[in-house]
N, C-alpha and C positions, 0 to 999 in steps of 0.2 A: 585152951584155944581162944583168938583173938575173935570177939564178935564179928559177924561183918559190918562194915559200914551201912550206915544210913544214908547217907548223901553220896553222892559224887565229887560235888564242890561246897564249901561251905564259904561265904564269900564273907568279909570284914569292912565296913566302909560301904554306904550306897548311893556314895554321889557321884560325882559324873563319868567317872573310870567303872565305881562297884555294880553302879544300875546298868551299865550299858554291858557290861560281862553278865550278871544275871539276865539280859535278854537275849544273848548272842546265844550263851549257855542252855535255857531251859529252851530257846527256839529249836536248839539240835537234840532235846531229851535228857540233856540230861536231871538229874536229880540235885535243884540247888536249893541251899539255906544261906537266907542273904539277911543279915544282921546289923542296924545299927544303934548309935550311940543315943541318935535324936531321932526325930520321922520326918523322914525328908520329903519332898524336897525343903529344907531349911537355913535357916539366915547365920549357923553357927560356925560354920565351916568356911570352904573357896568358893562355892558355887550357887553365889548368890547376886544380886545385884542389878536384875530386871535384864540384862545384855552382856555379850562379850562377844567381842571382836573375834571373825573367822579370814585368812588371808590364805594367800597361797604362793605368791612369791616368798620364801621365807626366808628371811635375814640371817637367822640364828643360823642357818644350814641347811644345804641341798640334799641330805637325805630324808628330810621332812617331806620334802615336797610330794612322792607317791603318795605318802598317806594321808596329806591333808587330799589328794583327790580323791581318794578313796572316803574319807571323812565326807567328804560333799555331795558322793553318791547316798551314801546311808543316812543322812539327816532328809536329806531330799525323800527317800523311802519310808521314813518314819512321820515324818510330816504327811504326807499323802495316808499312808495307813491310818493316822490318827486325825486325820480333820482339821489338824493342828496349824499354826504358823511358826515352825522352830526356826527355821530362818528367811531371810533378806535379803536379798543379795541389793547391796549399794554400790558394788565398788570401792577402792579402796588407794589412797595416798599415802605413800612413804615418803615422809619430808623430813631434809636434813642436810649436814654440810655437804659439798660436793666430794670431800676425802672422808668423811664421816664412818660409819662402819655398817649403818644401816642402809643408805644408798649401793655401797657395793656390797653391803649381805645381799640385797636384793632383787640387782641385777645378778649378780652370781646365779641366784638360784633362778632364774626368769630367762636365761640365756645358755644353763646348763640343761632346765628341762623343756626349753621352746615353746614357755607360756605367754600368752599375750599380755604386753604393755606397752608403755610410754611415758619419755622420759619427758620430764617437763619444766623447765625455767620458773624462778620465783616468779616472775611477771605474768606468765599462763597461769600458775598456780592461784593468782591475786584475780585475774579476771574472768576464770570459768567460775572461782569457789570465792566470790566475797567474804565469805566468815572468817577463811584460812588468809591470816596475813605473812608468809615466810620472809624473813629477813635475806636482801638479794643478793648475798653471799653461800644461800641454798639452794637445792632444785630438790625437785618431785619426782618418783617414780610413781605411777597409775596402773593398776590392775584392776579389771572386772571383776576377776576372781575371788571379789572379799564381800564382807557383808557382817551382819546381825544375826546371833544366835542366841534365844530367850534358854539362860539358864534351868533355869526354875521348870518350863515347860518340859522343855528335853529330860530333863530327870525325870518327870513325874511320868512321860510318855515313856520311857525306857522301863520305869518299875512295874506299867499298868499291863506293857507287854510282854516280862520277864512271867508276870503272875497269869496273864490270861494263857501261857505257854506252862505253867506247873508249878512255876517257882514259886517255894515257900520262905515271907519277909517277917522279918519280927523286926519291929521297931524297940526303942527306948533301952533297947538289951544291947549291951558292951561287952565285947570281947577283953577276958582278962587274960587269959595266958591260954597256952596250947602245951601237948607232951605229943612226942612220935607213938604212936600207938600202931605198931606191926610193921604192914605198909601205908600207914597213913595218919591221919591223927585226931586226936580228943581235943574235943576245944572248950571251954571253959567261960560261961557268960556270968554278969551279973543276975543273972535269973535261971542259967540251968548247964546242959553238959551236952556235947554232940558229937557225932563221929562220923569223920566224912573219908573218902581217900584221900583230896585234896583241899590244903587250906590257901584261900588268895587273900593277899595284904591290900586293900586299897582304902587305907585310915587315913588319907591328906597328913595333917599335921600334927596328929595323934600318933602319927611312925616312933618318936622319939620312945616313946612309952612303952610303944611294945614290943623294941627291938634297941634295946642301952646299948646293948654294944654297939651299933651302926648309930648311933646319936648323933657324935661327930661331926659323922658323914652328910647329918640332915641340917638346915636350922629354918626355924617359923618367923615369917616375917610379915610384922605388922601395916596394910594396906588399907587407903582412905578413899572410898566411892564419894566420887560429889555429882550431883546435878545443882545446875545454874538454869536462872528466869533468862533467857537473853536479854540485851539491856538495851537495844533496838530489833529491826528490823526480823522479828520472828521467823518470816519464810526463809531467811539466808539458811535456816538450819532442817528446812524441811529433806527427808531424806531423798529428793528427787534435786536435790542442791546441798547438799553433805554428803561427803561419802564420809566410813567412817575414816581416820586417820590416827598415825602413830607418825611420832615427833623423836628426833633426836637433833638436838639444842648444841650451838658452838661448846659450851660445859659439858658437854657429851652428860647431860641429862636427859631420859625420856620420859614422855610423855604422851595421854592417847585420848582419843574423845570421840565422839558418837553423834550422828544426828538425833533431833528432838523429836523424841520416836511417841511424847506424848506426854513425860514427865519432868522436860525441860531438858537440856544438854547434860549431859554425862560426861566427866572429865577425870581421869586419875594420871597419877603422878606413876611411871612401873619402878619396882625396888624404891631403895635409901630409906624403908619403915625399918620401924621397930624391932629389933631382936624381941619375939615374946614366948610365953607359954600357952596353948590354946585354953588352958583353964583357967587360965588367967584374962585374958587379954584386955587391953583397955579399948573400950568404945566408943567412948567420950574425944570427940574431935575440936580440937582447942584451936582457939584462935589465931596462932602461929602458921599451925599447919594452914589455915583457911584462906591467910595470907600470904600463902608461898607458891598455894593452887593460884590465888588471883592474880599474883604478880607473873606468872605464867602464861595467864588468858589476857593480862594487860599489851601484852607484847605480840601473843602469835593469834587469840581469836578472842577482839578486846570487844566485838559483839557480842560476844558470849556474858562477860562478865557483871552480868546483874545479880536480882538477891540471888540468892544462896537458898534453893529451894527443901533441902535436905542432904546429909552427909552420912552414908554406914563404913564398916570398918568389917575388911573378910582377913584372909591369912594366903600367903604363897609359902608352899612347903620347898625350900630351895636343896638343889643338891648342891654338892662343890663346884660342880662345870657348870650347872644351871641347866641340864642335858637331864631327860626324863632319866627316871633307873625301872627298868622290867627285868627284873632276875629272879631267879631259885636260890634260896637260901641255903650254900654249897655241905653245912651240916645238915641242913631236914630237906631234903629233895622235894620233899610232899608241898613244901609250903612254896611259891610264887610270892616275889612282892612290885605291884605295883605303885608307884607312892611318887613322892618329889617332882611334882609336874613344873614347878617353878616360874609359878606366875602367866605360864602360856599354854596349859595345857587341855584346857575345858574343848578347845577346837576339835581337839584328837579325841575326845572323848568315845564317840561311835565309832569309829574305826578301832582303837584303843580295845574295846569292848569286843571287836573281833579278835583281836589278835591273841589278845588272853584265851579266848575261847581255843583259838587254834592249840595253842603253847600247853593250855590245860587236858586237853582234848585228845589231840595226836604229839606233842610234843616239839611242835615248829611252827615257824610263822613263811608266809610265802615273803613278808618285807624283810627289807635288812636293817637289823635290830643292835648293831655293833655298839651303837651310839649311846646304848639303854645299859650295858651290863655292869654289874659291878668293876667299883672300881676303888 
């Protein structure tokens, strides 16, 4: 006879999908072991980098849009619980050609679910936001809706409350493989052996490793965080005069940047990194790259582009459509995998963290999740 389990959930991954399910989780009772690679919150993984961008018009797709509102309640409640500042709210610019794919991603979804904006000409865009220089063959779209989310806080505030609610974390410990054990399964760490009913995947870019067969399906792409000194007029970037912004460029390149929240502007480049391996990766940020960021800020925010205060290097775990993946693994039922956030996912992270809960819990989500399944 099969022991009984010890857990309920035993969780893989605890950054910003794994901690935000270990709070949703043990807040409702259950019994979790939530295990990672490194002790988070850490600079080794996606979810790092002092900020990330939170919106809610959302380009990629109007079925996003419930749960980023839903997302803005729960950072909002976790903030307030913990004394904390996880997010900002600044506002937020969509700038890009007028047939562009971001501009009508944007209204699409800003017109589908009756959210507040405004649409705005390069010239308003040049004279409310002197830092933002758009070339006048662009326009803007404007939402309140957006803002600043400190990475690194939000994880640390998601583990403190998973743990003051029961859950049990072990750091530095890696998950190596898993067997179906009854109905549920044994899972197997670099330091010991556990038995839970159910296993959740939320490894980021370590997916490849513990699921070869859907490798494929996943790939880690190498991403260069820069903060820049502004090179005049400092206040242009204060965030009460920056909202933040994402760019899509006549090359239908994008790109995103942040007000000087204190560490100087923040600017990254989204996609066109490196195909890499996370145990690999390179960190070292070459002067190339350094030059392709500047020739960037030379053109759309050329206040920006003074020294070069510091550069790190995280990872976006990408799927093929670039579209999260939340499924059950159709041979082990027991196991959930949440993973492949692909470079935008950190926003969802709280809401994300319910939704697992629901899926693990009762076996459904109240959102429509079509978007997420395998494919």
């Amino acid at each position: 006879m099969t022991a009984p389990a010890r857990h309920d959930v035993i969780i893989a991954g605890l950054g910003a999908m794994g901690s935000a399910a270990a709070y949703q989780l043990a807040m409702r009772g259950a019994r979790v072991l939530g295990l990672d690679r490194f002790t988070p919150p850490h600079a080794f993984g996606s979810s790092h980098g002092q900020s990330r961008i939170i919106r809610t018009a959302y380009f990629e797709h109007p079925a996003y849009v419930p749960l980023l509102q839903r997302a803005w309640q729960i950072w909002l409640d976790l903030a307030l619980q913990s004394g904390r500042e996880l997010l900002r709210q600044t506002g937020g610019l969509m700038i890009g050609p007028r047939d562009g794919v971001l501009i009508d991603g944007v209204l699409r979804s800003a017109k589908q679910h009756g959210l507040a904006h405004e649409l705005l000409s390069a010239d308003a865009v040049r004279e409310r936001y002197p830092a933002l220089r758009p070339s006048a063959d662009m326009q803007a779209v404007w939402e309140p809706a957006a803002g600043v989310l400190c990475p690194e806080a939000c994880i640390e505030v998601q583990l403190q409350a998973a743990q003051r609610h029961g859950a049990q974390l072990q750091f530095d410990e890696a998950l190596t493989h898993w067997t179906q054990d009854g109905d549920g399964v044994r899972v197997i760490t670099t330091k010991g052996e556990y038995r839970a009913k159910q296993l959740l995947l939320t490894p980021g870019a370590w997916i490849g490793s513990l699921l070869p067969a859907l490798a494929r399906s996943f790939t880690v792409e190498r991403q260069v965080l820069y903060w820049f000194d502004p090179a005049s007029d400092q206040s242009l970037f204060a965030p009460e005069r920056c909202p933040i912004h994402l760019w899509e460029t006549p090359a239908q390149r994008f790109f995103y940047g942040f007000p000087d929240l204190g560490s100087g502007v923040k600017v990254a480049i989204h996609h066109e990194g490196q195909r890499s391996d996370p145990d690999r990766l390179n960190r070292v940020v070459s002067p190339t790259e350094i030059a392709t960021m500047r020739a960037l800020l030379a053109q759309y925010l050329p206040a920006a582009n003074g020294v070069l205060r510091s550069a790190e290097v995280c990872m976006y775990t990408n799927s093929n459509d670039e579209h999260f993946w939340i499924d059950r693994l159709p041979e082990q039922p027991a196991v959930l995998l949440a993973s492949a956030c692909s470079g935008h996912g950190f926003k969802f992270a709280s809401v994300l963290g319910e939704v697992l809960a629901d899926l693990l819990l009762s076996g459904r989500s109240a959102f429509d999740l079509s978007l997420f399944k395998r494919r």
